[in-house]
Structure formats: structure tokens, C-alpha cells
N, C-alpha and C positions, 0 to 999 in steps of 0.2 A: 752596930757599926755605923758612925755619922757617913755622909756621903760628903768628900771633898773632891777639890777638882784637882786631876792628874798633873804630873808638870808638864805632861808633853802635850799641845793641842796641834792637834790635826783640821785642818775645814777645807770643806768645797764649795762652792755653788754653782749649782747648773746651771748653764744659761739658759735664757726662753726660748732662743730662737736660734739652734743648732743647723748648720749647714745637712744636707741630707747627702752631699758628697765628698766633704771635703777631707772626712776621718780616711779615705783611702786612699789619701797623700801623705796626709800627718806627717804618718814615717819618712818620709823624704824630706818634707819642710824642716823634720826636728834633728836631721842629720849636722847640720852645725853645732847643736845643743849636746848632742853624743860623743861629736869628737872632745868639746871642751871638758865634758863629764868624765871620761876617761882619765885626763890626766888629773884634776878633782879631786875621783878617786884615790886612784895612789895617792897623793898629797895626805889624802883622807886617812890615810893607813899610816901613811910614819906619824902625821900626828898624833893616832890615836895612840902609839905606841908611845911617845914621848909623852903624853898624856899619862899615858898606864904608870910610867914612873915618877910620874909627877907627884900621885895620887899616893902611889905605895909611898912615898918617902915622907909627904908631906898632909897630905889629906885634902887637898885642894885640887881641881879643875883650871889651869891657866885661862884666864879668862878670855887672852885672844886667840887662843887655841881650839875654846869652848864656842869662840863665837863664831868661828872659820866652819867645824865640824856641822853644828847647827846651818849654817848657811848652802854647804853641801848638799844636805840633804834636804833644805827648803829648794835647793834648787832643781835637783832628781824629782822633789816630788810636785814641782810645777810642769816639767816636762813630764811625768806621767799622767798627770790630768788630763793634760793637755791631749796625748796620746792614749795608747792603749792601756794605762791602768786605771782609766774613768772616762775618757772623750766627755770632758763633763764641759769644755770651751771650744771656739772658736778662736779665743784671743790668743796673740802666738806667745809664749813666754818670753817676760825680762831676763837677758845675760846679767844676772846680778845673785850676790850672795846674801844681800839686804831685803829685810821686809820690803812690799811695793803693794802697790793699788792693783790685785790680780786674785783672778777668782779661788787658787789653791793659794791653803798660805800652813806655814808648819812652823812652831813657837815653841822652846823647850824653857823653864824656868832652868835661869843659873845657880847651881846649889853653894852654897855659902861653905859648905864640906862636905866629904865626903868617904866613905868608911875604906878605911889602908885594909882591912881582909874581906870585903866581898870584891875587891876590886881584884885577888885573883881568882875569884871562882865564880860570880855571877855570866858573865860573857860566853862561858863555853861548858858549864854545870848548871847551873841555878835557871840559867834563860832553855835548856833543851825542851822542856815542854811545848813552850812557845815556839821554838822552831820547826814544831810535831803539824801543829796548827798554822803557821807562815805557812810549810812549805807547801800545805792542801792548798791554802789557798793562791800560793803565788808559784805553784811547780814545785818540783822536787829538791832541784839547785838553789832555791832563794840565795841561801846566806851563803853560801861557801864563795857563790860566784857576786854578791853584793858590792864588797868590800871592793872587789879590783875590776868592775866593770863599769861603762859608763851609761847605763842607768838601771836601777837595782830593777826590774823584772824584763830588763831584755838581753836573752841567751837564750839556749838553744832549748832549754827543758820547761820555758814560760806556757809554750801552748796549752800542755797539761795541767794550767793551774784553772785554780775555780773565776779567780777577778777574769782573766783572759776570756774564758769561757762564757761568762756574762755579760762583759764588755761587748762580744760578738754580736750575740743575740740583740744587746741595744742597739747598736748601731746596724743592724741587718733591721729592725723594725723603726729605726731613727730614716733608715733609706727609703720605706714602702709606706708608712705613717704620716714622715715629718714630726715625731714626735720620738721622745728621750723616754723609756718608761719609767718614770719616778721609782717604785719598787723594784728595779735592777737597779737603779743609780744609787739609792739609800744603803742597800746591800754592799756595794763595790766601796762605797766609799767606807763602810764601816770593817769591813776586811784591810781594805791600804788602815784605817787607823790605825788599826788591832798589829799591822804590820808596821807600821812605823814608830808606835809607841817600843815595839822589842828595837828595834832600829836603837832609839835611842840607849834606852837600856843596857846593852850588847857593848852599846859604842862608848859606856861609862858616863854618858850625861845627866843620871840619877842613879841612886839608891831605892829609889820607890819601885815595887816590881809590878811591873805592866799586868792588869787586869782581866784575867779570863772572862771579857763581855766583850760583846757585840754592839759596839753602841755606832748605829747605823743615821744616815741622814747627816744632813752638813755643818752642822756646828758641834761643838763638842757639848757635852752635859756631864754633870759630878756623878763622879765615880766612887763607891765603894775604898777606904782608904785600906791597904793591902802592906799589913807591915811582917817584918822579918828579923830575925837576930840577927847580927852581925857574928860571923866565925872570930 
């Protein structure tokens, strides 16, 4: 099995030189970012909907539909970095749904087609594994509460996830060190990947099924190519 690269890229980069107090504000600083993400969300949701039929009928992704969705969630997951699903920056996130010059960046390749019978059964059959493993990692609610909140790991059952959990501990040794520990940081980030590659997936932006690996640290590297029959 050749290794090719996924369509969905996830990346972070940590900065060098991490405030030692400033992650216990974050949450206040990024409350603009949450009320926007909110309404996003829903947005996120009739599209995908309008989507769903798009695909059953025709086999296609609209592709300013595609581009919208994708943008959502590069936007979520620059306000996670930023906050508690990596404090991997300082720098405060761009209000934008466009690629930008920022240390979290989230790329989905656009599929030229796309298959009219996995599109009803991958999103809520075919992805359950993976939400076995999100939800370790992201709390127990990840997905239910993803969809119509403004930003996919904050609700009320987040604390219990594992990113939260080590997110803590960096930033508790980021406060008493001045320092990020690399191997918590590589970890978190390759959980949000592992988490936002099903993101995609879920949300109908590929056929390619998101890959049971850990690929940790902040850029992405080729993965295992992971095919399926179409029903």
C-alpha cells in the first residue's frame, strides 16, 4: 500500500516564545470569535444539508458551498489553537474564512466527484468508529454538539477529553518553565488532526476515509491511501 497524502491537511506551529500568562485569558480574548462561530455553525449545517442533496442527485460538491464549509472549520480550528485545543500561539486569529499568514492553517482538497451512496451512509455509519476515538479524545459530546456550536470542543463535556487534559498540563508547565513541551504539543496536535480529518469526512468534503494513525507534530506527512467500495 503506496503512501499518498490525504486530502484533508491539518498544521500548527508553535510559537518559540509563548506568553507564560496570557492562555488564562485566551477564553475571554476569543469570546468575539465564539459569538461569530455560532452563527457559522448553523450556516454550517443548512449547507451541509443542501450539500447532501446536491451530491445524492448529482455527484458533485457545489463548490461555493465547498468553499464556505471548508472555511468554517479553518476558522474553528484557528480559534482552537489559539485557545484550549493547542495554545500552540500568541497571535489572536484572523475574522476570515480564507487562507492567511497564521500559525494554524486547515486545507481540504476539492473532489471533482463524489459517490451518490456513501454520501448516505458514511457521515453517521461508516465514520462511527472514528467518533469512538474523537470522542476520547475531544469529551464524550464531540460530534453531536460540533455541528451547532461555536467552536467544536467547547461545551460542557470538553473537560473530560484527553486534548483538554494535555493542553492543561502544557500550559501549567508553560506558566512555571516558560516553556511549551514539545511532546504534549506534537500529541495535541495530531489528536485535533485525527479529529478534523473525521470533521471533514462527516461533513461530506471527501470519499477518502480518514485514517486510523496518529500522525503527530505540525505539518502533515502521506498517509497510508485507505479505499472503500461504494454501496
Amino acid at each position: 500500500m503506496s503512501a499518498v497524502p490525504y486530502p484533508v491537511r491539518v498544521e500548527g506551529r508553535l510559537d518559540p516564545q509563548l506568553s507564560r500568562w496570557l492562555w488564562l485569558v485566551k477564553w475571554i480574548l476569543a469570546i468575539p470569535h465564539y459569538i461569530v462561530l455560532v452563527f457559522l455553525w448553523i450556516a454550517f449545517v443548512v449547507v451541509s444539508v443542501i450539500a447532501f442533496f446536491a451530491i445524492l442527485f448529482t455527484g458533485r460538491y457545489p463548490r461555493g458551498l465547498f468553499d464556505f464549509n471548508v472555511g468554517v472549520v479553518r476558522w474553528t480550528w484557528r480559534v482552537g489553537f489559539y485557545t484550549f485545543d493547542a495554545n500552540g500561539t500568541d497571535r489572536y486569529p484572523p475574522f476570515s474564512l480564507q487562507p492567511a499568514d497564521y500559525p494554524a492553517s486547515y486545507e481540504v482538497e476539492y473532489p471533482e466527484t463524489l459517490s451518490r451512496g456513501l454520501v448516505l451512509v458514511k457521515w453517521w455509519l461508516l465514520a462511527l468508529p472514528h467518533y469512538a476515538v474523537v470522542g476520547f479524545f475531544a469529551g464524550g459530546g464531540w460530534f453531536a454538539v460540533d455541528a451547532g456550536d461555536s467552536h467544536w470542543g467547547a461545551w460542557g463535556g470538553r473537560s473530560s477529553g484527553l486534548i483538554f487534559v494535555l493542553v492543561l498540563f502544557g500550559v501549567v508547565a508553560l506558566l512555571f518553565t516558560g516553556r511549551y513541551p514539545r511532546g504534549i504539543f506534537d500529541f495535541v496536535i495530531g489528536m485535533n488532526r485525527w479529529a478534523l480529518r473525521v470533521v471533514a469526512y462527516a461533513a461530506l468534503m471527501t470519499d477518502r476515509y480518514p485514517p486510523f494513525r496518529l500522525d503527530q507534530g505540525e505539518t502533515e506527512s502521506a498517509v497510508p491511501a485507505v479505499s472503500e467500495p461504494a454501496p
